[in-house]
Backbone bond lengths (Angstrom), bond angles and torsions (degrees), N, CA, C in turn:
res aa  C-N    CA-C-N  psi(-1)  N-CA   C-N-CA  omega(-1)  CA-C   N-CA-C  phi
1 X - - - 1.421 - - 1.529 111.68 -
2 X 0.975 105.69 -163.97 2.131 126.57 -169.38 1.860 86.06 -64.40
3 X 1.197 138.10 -52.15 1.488 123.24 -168.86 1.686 103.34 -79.76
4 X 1.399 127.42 -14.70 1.637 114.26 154.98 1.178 121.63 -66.75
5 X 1.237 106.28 -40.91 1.877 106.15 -172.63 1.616 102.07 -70.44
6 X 1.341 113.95 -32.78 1.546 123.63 167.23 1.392 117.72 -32.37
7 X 1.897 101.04 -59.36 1.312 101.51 -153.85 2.113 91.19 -85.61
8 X 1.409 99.88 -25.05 1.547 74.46 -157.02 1.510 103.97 -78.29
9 X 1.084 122.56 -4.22 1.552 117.87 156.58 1.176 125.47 -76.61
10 X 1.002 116.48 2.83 1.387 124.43 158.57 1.357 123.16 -75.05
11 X 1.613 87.95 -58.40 1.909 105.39 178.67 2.173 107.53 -45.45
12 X 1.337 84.21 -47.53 1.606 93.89 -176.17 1.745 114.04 -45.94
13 X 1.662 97.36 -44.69 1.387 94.45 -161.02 1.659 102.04 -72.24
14 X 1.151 103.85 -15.30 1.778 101.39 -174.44 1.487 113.69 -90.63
15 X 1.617 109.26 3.47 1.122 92.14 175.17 1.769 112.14 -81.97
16 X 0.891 135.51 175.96 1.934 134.58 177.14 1.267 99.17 -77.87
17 X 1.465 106.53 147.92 2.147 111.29 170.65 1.041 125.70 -47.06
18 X 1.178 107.43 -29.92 1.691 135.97 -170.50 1.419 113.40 -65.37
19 X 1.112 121.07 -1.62 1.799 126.29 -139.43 1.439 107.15 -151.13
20 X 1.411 111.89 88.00 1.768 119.03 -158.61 1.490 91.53 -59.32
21 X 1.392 108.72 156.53 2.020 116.61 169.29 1.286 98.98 -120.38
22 X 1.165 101.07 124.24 1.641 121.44 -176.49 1.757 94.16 -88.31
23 X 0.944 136.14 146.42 1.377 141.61 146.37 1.230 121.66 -119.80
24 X 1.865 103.55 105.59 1.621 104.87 178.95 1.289 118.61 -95.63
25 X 1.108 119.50 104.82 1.437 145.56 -144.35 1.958 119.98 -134.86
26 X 1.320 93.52 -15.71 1.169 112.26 172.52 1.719 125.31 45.79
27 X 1.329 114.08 22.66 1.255 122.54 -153.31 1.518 102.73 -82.90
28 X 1.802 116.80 146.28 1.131 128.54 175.87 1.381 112.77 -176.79
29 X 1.389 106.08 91.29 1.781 105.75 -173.76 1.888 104.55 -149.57
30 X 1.136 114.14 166.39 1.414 127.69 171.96 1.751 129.06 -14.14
31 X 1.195 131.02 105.21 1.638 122.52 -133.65 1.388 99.00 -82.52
32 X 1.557 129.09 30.89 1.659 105.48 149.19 1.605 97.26 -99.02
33 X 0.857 113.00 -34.82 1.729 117.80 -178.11 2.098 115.51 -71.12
34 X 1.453 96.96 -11.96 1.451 96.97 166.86 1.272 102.44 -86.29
35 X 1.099 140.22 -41.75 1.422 143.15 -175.48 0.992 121.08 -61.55
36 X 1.622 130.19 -30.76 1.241 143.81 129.40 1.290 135.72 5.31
37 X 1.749 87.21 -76.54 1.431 124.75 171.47 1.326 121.51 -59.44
38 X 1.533 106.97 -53.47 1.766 100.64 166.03 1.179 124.04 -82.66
39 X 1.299 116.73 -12.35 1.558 104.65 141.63 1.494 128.81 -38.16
40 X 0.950 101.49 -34.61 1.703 107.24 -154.24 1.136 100.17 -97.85
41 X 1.481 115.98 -38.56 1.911 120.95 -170.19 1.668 89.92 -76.44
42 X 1.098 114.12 -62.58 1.581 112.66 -179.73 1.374 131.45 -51.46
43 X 1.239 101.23 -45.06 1.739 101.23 -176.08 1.196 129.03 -125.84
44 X 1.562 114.25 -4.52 0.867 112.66 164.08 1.996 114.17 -106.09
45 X 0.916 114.58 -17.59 1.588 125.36 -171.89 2.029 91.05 -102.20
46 X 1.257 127.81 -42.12 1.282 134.23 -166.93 1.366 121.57 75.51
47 X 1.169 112.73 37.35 1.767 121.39 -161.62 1.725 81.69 -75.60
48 X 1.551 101.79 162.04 1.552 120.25 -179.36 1.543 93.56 -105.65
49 X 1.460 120.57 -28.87 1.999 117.02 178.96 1.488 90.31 -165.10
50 X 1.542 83.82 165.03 1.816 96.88 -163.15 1.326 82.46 -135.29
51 X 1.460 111.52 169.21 1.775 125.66 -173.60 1.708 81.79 -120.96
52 X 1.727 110.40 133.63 1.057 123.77 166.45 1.836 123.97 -131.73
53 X 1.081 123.97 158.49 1.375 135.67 -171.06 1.902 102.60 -106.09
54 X 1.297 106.26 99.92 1.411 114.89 172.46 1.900 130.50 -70.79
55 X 1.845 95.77 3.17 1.078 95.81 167.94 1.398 151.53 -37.39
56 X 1.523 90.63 -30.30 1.983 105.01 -167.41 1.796 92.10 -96.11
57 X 0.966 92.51 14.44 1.990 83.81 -174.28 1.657 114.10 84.42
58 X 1.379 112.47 -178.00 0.941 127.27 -123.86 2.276 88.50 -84.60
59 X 1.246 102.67 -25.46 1.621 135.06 179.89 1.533 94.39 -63.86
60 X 1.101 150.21 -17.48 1.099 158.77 -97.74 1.596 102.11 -144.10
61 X 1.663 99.14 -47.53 1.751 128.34 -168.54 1.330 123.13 -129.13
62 X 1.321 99.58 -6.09 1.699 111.05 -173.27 1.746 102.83 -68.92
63 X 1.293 116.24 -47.67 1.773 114.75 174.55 1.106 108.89 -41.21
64 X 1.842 129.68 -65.06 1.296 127.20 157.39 1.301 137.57 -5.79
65 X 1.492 109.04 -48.34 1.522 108.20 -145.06 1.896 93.36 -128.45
66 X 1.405 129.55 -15.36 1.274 132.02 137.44 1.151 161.08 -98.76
67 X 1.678 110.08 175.88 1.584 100.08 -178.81 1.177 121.03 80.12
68 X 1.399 137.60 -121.81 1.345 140.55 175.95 1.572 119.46 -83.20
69 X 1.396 108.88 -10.49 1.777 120.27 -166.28 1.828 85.04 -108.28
70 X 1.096 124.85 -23.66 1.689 116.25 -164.39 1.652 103.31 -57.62
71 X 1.291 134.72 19.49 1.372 112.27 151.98 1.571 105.64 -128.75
72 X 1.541 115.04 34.55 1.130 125.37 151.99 1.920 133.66 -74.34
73 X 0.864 93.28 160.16 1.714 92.73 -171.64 1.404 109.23 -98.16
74 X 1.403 136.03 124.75 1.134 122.45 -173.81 2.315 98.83 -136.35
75 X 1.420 121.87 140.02 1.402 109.87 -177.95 1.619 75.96 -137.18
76 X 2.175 80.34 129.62 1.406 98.73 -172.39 1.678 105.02 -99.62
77 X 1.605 102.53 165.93 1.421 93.33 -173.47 1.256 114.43 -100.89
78 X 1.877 128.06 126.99 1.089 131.24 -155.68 1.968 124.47 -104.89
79 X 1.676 90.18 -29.13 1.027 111.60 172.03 1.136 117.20 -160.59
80 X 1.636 120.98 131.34 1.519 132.97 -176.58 1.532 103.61 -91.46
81 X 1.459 99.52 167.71 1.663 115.21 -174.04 1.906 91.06 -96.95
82 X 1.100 103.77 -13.37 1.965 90.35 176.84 1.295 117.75 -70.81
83 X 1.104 127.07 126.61 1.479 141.52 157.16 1.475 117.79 -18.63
């Protein structure tokens, strides 16, 4: 809830500049709701790259990886441990 997103923006800000923030977050869904998302991983959380799921296609990751976020870092997910 609202006191996680609290704390982990917190955690973020204490980490040093120096020190990329990965956010594994695993996100990959319908591209008004990805945009959302990198909103949120980007500017509001300040992640430097987010881990995403390329399932829904290519609409899926495109918020991620353009526009104002395109010199962001993003590691996509290629293969799961599920059966």
């Amino acid at each position: 809830g609202a006191e996680g997103f609290e704390a982990l923006i917190e955690v973020v800000r204490s980490i040093p500049s120096d020190i990329p923030v990965i956010l594994d977050c695993k996100r990959g869904d319908i591209d008004t709701t990805a945009q959302a998302y990198a909103i949120a991983a980007y500017d509001v959380f300040s992640a430097d790259a987010v881990t995403l799921n390329p399932y829904m296609g290519w609409d899926s990751i495109k918020p991620f990886l353009t526009g104002k976020y395109e010199g962001k870092g993003v590691f996509v997910l290629c293969k799961t441990s599920n059966p």
